[in-house]
N, C-alpha and C positions, 0 to 999 in steps of 0.2 A: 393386843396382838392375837392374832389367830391362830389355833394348832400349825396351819399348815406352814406358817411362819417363824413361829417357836422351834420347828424340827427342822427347817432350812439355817436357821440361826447356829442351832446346835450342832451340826453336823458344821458349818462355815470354822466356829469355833475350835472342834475339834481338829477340822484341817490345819489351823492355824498352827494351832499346840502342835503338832506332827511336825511341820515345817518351820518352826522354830527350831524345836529338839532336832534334828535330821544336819540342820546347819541350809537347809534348801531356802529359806525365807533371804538371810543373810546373801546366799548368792544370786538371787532373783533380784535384789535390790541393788545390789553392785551390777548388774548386765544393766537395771533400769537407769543407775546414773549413769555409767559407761555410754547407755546411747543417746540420754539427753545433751550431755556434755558434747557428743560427735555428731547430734542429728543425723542419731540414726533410725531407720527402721529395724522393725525384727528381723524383715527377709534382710537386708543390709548387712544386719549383725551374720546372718546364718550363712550369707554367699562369701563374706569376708573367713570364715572359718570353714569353711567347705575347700579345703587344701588341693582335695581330687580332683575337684569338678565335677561329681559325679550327680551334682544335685544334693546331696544327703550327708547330716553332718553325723559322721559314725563316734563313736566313745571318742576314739580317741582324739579327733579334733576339734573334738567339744571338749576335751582335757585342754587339749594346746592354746585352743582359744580361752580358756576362762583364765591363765596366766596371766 
């Protein structure tokens, strides 16, 4: 493995740890069953919780949606 390898590893690594501890891993993986289960896309998922219509899914319907 080559430096430039070794330091893409390690920082992949570190991300991981963060998003483990954070509780973010845990909720990435429940959106990714939620849209295999519904064949969903991402935009699918994001226009279903975009409540306004505004295009853009703000905190707070990114709260309502991950219920």
């Amino acid at each position: 493995m080559n430096e430039k390898d070794r330091i893409q590893r390690t920082f992949l690594q570190e991300k991981m740890y963060e998003m483990e501890e954070s509780g973010a891993l845990n909720c990435l993986l429940s959106l990714e069953h939620f849209m295999r289960k519904n064949c969903l896309r991402i935009s699918d998922l994001f226009s279903k919780m975009d409540s306004s219509g505004d295009g853009f899914v703000s905190a707070e319907e990114l709260r309502r949606g991950m219920k």
